[in-house]
C-alpha positions as CSV (number, residue, x, y, z in Angstrom):
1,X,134.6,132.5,68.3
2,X,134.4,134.5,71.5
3,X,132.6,133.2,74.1
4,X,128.6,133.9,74.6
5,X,127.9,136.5,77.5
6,X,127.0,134.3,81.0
7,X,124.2,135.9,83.2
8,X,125.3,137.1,86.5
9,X,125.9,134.5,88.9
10,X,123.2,136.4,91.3
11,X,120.2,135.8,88.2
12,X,121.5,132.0,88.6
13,X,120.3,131.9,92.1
14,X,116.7,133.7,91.1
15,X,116.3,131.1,88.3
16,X,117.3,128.0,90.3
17,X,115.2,129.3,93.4
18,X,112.3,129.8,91.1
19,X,112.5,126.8,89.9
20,X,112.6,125.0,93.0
21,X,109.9,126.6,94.5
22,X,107.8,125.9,91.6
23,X,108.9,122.6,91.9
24,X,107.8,122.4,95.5
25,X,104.5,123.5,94.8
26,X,103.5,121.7,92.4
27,X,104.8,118.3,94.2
28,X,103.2,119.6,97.4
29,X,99.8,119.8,95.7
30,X,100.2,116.1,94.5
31,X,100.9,114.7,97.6
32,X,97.9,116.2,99.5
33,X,96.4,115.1,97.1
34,X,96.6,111.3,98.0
35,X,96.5,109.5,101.6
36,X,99.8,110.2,103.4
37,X,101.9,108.5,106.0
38,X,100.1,108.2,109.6
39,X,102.6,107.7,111.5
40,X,106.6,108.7,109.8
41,X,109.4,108.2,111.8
42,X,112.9,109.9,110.7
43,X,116.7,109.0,111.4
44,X,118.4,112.4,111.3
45,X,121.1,111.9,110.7
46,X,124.5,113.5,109.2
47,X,125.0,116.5,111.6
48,X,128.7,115.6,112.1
49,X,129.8,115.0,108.7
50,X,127.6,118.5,107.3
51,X,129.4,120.6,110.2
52,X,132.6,118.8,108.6
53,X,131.8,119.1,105.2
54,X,131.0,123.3,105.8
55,X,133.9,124.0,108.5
56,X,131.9,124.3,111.4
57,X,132.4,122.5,114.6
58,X,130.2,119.2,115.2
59,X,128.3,121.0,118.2
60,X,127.2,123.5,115.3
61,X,126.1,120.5,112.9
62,X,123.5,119.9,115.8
63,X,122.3,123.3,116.3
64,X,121.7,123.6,112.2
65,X,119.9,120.0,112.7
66,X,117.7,121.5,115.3
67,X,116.9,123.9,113.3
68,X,115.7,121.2,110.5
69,X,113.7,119.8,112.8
70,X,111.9,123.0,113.5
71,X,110.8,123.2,109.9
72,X,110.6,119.1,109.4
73,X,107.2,119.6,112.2
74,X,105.6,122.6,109.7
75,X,106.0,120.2,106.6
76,X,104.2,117.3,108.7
77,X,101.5,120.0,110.0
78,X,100.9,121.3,106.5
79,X,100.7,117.6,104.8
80,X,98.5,116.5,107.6
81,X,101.3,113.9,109.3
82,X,99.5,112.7,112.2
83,X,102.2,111.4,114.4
84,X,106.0,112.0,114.0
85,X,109.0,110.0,115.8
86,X,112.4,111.4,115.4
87,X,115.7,109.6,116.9
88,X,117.3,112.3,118.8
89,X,120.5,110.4,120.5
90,X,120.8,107.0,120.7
91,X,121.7,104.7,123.3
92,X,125.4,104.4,121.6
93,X,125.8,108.2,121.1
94,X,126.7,108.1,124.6
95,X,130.2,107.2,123.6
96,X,130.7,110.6,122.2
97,X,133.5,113.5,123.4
98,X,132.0,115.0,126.5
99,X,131.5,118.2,125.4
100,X,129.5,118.0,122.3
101,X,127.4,115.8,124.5
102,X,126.9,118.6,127.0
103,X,126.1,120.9,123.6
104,X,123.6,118.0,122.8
105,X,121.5,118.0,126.5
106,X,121.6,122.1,126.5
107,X,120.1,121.4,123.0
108,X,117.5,119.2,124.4
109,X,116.7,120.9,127.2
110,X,116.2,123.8,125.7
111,X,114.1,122.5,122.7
112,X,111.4,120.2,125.6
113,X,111.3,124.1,127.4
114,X,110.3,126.1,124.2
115,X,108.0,123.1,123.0
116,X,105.4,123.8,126.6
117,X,105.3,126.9,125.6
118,X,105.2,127.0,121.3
119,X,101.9,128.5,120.4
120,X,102.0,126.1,116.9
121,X,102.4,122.7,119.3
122,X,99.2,124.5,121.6
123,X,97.1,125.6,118.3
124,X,97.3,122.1,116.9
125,X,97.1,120.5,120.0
126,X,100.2,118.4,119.4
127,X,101.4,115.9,122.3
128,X,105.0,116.0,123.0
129,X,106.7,112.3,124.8
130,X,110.0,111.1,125.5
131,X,110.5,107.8,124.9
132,X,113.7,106.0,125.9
133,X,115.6,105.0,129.1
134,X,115.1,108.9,131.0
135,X,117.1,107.7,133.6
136,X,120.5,108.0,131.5
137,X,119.9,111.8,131.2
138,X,121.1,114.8,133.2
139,X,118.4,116.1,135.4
140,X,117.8,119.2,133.3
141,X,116.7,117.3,130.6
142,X,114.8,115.2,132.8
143,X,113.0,118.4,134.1
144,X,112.7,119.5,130.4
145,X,110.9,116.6,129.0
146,X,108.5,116.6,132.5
147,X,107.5,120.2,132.0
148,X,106.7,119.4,128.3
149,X,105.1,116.3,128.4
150,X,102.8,117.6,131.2
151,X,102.0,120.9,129.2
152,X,100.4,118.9,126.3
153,X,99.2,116.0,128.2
154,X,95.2,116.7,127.0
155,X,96.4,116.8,123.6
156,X,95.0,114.3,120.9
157,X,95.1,115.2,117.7
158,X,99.0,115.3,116.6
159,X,101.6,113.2,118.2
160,X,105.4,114.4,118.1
161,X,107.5,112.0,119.6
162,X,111.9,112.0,120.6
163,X,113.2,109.5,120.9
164,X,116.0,110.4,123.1
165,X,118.3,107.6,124.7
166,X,116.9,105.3,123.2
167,X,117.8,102.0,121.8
168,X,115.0,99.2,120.0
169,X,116.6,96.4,121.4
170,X,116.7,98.0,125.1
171,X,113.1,98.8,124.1
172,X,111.9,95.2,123.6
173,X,114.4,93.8,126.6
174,X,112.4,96.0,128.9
175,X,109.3,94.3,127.6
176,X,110.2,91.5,128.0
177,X,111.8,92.0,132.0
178,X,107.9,93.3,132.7
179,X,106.2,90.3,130.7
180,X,108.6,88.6,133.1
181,X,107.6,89.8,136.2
182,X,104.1,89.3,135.2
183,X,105.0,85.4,134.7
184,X,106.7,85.3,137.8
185,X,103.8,87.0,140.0
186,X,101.5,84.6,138.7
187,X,99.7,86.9,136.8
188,X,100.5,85.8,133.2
189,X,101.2,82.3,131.6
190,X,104.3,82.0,129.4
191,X,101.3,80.7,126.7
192,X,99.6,84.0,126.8
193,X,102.5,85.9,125.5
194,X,101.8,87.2,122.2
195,X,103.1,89.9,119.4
196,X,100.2,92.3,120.4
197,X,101.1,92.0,124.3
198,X,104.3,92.6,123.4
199,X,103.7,95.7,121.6
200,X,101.4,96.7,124.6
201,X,104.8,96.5,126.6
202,X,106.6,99.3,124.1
203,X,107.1,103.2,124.5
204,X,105.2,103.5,121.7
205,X,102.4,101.2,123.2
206,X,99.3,103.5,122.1
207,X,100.4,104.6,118.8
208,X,100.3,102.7,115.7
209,X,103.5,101.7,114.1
210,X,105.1,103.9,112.0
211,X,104.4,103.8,107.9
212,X,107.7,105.1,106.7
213,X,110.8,105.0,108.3
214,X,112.8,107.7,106.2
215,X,116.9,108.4,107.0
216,X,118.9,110.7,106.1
217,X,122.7,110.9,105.3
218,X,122.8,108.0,102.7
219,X,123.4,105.3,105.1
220,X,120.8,102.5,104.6
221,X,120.1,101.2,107.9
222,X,117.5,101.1,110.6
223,X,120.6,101.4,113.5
224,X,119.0,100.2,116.6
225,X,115.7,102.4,115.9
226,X,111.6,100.9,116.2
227,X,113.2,97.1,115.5
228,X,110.2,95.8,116.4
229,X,107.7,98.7,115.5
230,X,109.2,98.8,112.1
231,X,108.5,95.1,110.7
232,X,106.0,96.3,107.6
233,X,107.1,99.9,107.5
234,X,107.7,101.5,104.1
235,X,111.9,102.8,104.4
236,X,112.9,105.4,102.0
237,X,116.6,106.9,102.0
238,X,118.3,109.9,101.1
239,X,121.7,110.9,100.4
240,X,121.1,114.5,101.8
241,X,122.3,115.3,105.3
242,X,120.0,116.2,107.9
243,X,120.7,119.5,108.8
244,X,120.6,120.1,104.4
245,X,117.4,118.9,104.4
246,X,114.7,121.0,102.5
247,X,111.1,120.5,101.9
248,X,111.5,119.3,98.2
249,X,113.8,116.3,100.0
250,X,111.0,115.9,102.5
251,X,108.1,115.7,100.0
252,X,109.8,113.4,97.4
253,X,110.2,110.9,100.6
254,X,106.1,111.2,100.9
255,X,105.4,111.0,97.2
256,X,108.2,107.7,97.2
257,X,105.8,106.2,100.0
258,X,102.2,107.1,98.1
259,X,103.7,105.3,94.8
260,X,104.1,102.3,96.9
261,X,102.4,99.1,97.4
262,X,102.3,98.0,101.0
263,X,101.7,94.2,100.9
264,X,102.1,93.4,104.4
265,X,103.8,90.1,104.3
266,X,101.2,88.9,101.6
């Protein structure tokens, strides 16, 4: 029995795009349609391993995840996603061949000087922050995140957050070293210490901690990111890398966090 005709490979593509844009929609409708994540914080990562996986060079794994990241801010903007913390580079990426980390700060440099000037980040009125130890970048990045933070300063109603060397436990040492100096000038009791002072004495100090903690790559671990911010949050992982990630991924991460229960310890 001969074989039954196949449709072009090209009217496979229409279908499956079809279908996952139908898809999209209708799951995009059902998650603005219930209360979504405040604050979501994201681990991107896989860069390396999905310039590896396509033959490209790590330093072109990083410029597809920028990319991602571009789109990652329109999905929060159009679900309403009030405030957004990405890890950048951590504390231990430092260790990494010299010249992707040179890629990596003319990455970040350039991304803090396009973000004080995006009209999206001005017409939403979205404040841009570093947070992590500044000192351990080059001065151009330094300049970068300067120029950015103090073009969206007066901002207040979206909050967009890189974390950018950065490590949680270095986070809550530094607490700690200023609660200490507070003790030492006389100006605190070791008795007065408490979680919430503690939390006063984080980067993320004004903002509320985050609801979801979503990674990519299929690893299933916070590595050294919000330890203490993260205590209650929702964590969701997906096996996708992050420069691969598309908005379907993104939305089945919200929907995973509405069809949860958040308890709270209790």
């Amino acid at each position: 029995m001969a074989d039954e005709p196949r449709p072009p490979a090209y009217l496979s593509h229409v279908v499956g795009d079809a279908l996952r844009q139908a898809t999209e929609r209708r799951l995009l409708d059902l998650v603005k349609s219930e209360p979504v994540p405040r604050h979501l914080a994201i681990i991107m990562d896989g860069n390396r391993r999905f310039a590896q996986a396509h033959g490209l060079l790590a330093t072109e794994g990083h410029r597809k995840g920028r990319d991602t990241l571009e789109e990652l801010l329109n999905w929060c903007l159009d679900v309403g996603i009030r405030i957004l913390t990405v890890y950048a580079l951590s504390t231990e990426n430092f260790a990494r061949p010299p010249e992707e980390l040179e890629v990596l700060m003319d990455l970040f440099a350039r991304s803090f000087d396009e973000i004080a000037t995006d009209a999206r980040v001005h017409r939403h009125k979205i404040r841009v922050r570093a947070i992590g130890d500044r000192a351990a970048l080059p001065a151009r990045v330094q300049e970068a995140i300067r120029r950015a933070e103090a073009a969206t300063a007066a901002y207040d109603q979206y909050f967009y957050n890189v974390a950018i060397a950065y490590g949680g436990r270095d986070e809550i040492v530094e607490a700690i070293r200023r609660l200490a100096r507070e003790v030492r000038a006389g100006r605190l009791e070791p008795d007065q210490i408490t979680p919430e002072l503690v939390a006063q004495n984080l980067y993320t100090a004004d903002l509320p901690d985050p609801d979801l903690v979503f990674r990519t790559s299929g690893e299933e671990r916070i590595s050294n990111f919000l330890l203490w911010q993260s205590a209650y949050s929702e964590l969701y992982f997906s096996d996708v890398l992050w420069p691969g990630l598309t908005e379907l991924d993104f939305l089945r991460a919200i929907r995973a966090y509405q069809t949860r229960r958040r308890r709270y310890g209790h």
